[in-house]
C-alpha positions in Angstrom: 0.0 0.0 0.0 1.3 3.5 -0.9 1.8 6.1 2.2 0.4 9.3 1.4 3.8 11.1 2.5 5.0 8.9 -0.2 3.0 9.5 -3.1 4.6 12.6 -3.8 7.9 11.6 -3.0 8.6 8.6 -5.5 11.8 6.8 -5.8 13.6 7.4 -9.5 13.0 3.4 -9.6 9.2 4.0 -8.8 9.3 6.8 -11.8 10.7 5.0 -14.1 8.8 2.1 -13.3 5.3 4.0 -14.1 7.0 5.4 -17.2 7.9 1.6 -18.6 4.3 0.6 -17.9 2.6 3.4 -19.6 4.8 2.6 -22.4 3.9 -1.0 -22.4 0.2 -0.8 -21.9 0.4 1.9 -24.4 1.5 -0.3 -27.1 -0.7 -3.5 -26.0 -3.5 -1.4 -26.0 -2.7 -0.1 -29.7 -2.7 -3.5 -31.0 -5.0 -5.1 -29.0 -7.1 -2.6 -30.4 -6.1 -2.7 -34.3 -6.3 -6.7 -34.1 -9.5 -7.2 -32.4 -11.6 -7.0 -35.3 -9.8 -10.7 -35.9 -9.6 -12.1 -32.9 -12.5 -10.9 -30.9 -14.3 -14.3 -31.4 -11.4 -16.2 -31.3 -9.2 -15.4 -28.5 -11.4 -12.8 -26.9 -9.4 -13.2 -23.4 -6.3 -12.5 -25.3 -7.5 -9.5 -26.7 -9.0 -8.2 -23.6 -5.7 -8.5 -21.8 -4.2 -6.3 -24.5 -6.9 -3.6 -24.9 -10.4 -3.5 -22.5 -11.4 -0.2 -24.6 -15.5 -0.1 -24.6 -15.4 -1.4 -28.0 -13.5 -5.0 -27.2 -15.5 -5.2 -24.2 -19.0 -4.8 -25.5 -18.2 -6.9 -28.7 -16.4 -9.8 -26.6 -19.4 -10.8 -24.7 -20.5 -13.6 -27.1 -17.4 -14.9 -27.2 -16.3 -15.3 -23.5 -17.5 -16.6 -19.8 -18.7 -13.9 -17.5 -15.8 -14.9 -14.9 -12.9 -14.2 -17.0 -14.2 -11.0 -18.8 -14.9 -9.8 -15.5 -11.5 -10.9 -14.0 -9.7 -9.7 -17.5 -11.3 -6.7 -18.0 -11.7 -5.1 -14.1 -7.8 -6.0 -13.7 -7.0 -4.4 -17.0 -9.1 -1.1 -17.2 -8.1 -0.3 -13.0 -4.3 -1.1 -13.5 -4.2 1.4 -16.3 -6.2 4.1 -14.6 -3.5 3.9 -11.7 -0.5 3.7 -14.2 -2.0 6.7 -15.4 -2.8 8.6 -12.2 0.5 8.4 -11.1 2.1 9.6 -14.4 0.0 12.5 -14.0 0.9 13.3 -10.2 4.6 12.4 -10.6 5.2 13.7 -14.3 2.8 17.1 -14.4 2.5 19.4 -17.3 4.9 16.9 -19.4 2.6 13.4 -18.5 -0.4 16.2 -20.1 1.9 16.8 -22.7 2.4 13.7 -23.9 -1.4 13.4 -24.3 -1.7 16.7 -26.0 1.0 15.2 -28.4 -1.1 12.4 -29.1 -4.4 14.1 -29.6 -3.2 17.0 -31.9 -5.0 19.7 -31.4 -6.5 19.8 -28.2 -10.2 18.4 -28.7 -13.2 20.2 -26.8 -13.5 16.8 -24.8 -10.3 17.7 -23.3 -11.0 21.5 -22.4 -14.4 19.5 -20.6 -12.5 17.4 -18.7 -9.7 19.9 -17.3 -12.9 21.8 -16.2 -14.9 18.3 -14.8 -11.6 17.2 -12.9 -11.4 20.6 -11.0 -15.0 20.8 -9.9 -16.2 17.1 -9.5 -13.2 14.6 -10.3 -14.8 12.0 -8.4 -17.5 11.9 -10.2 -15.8 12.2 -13.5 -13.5 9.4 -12.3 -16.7 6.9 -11.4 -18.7 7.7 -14.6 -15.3 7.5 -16.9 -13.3 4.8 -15.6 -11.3 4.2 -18.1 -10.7 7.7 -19.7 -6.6 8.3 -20.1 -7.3 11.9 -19.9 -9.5 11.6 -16.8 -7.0 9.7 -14.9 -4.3 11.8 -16.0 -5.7 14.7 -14.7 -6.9 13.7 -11.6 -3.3 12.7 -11.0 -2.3 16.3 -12.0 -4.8 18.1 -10.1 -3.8 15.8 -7.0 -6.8 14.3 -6.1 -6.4 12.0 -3.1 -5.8 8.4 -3.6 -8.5 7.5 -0.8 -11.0 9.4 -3.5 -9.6 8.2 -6.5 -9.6 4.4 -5.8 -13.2 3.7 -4.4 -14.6 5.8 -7.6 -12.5 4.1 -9.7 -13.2 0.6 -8.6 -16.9 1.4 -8.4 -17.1 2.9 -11.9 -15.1 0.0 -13.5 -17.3 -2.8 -11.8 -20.3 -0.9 -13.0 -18.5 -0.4 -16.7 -18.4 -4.0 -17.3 -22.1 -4.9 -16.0 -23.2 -2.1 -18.5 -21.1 -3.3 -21.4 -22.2 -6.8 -20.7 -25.6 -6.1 -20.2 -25.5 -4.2 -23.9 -23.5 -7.7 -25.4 -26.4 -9.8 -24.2 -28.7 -7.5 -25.6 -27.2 -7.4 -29.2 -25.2 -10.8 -28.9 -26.5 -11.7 -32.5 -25.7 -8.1 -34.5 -22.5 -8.6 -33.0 -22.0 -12.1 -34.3 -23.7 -11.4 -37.6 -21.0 -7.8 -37.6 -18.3 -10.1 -37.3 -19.2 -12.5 -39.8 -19.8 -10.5 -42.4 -16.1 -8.7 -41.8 -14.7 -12.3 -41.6 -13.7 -12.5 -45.6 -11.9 -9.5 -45.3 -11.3 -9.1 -41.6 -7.0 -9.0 -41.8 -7.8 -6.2 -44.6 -9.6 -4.3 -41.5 -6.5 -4.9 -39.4 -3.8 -4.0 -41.5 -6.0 -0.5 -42.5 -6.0 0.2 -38.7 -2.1 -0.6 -38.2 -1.2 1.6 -41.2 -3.2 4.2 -39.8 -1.9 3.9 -36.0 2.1 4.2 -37.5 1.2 6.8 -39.8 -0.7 8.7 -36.8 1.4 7.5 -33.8 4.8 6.9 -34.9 6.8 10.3 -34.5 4.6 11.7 -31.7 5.6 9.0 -29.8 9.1 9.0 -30.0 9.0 12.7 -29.2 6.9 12.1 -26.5 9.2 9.3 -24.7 12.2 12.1 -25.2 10.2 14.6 -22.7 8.7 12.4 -20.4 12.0 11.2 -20.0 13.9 14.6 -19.2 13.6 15.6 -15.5 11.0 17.9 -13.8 11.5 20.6 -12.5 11.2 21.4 -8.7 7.7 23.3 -8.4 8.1 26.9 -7.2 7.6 27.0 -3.4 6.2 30.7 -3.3 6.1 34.1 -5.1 7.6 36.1 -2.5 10.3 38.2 -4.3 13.8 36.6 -3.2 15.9 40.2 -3.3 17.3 40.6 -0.3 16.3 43.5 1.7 18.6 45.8 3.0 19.0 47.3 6.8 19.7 50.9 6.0 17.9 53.6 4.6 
């Protein structure tokens, strides 16, 4: 369990550590994502490990037990969220950076949820679970970890009831989706990789380059440091 003196005095090892995983779960989740329209009814576990976006959840329901998508997918979506938390309290403007770098311009979702965090994170946090930018920002803004973790292991237990309850509902459109993309499904994945390099590729090697620099020590005060002087 972390200390709350702690959390805002990580170890370099403990930094680098969240900085690996973000990395990693970055690039699962890129092609778990681009390769589920292939293997969503095949090895739906294997993509949910990958990538629990809303879309692989909701279209893996036919496909998989309820124990394992809920085991899979609650594991997955609340590891990330705290991978993410803590690259936002530990990294600051250059974790928000990063996701500026990814997005492009910054979309109006994004201005809404700089706003959201500030007023009502935890409900931002229990009603978006798995929102990068959510978590991010509830990092940054330094919500407390005894708010952010009850919110966000309500609002993922609640995620995958609702996304299961919608993949019983339309279990057959999904199936009948899927097999009518089946002839030309690897077509559909190689279109989404090409587009994720072509995307992706640079801003992420420039983003790695500045998460990586070190952060500068916040400013204590704005008292004017010039020394006084005695005489008249």
């Amino acid at each position: 369990m972390i200390q709350p003196g702690a959390l805002d005095r990580p170890s370099a090892g403990a930094r680098r550590l969240i900085l690996v995983l973000g990395a990693m779960f970055y690039a699962a989740g890129t092609f778990g994502s681009n390769i589920g329209p292939a293997w969503i009814d095949k090895r739906p576990a294997v993509v949910l490990a990958l990538s629990s976006r809303n879309r692989n959840l909701f279209a893996s329901v036919p496909f998989i037990e309820p124990l394992p998508y809920s085991l899979i997918g609650f594991v997955r979506v609340a590891t990330v969220a705290v991978v993410l938390y803590l690259a936002g309290r530990w990294y600051g403007g250059k974790a928000l950076g990063w996701m500026e770098g990814q997005l492009g311009e910054l979309p109006t979702v994004y201005r809404w949820a700089q706003t959201g965090v500030d007023r009502a994170g935890w409900l931002l946090v229990l009603l978006m679970p798995g929102s990068n930018i959510v978590c991010l920002l509830a990092g940054h803004r330094r919500m407390a970890l005894r708010r952010f973790m009850p919110m966000l292991l309500i609002g993922t237990a609640l995620k995958l009831v609702v996304l299961w309850i919608g993949g019983q509902i339309f279990k057959s459109q999904i199936r009948s989706f899927l097999n009518y993309i089946e002839d030309y499904q690897w077509w559909v994945v190689g279109g989404l990789f090409a587009i994720t390099f072509v995307q992706s590729g640079f801003k992420a090697r420039k983003s790695v380059a500045r998460m990586s620099a070190p952060v500068d020590p916040p400013k204590v005060s704005d008292v004017d440091p010039t020394p006084t002087s005695g005489t008249a």
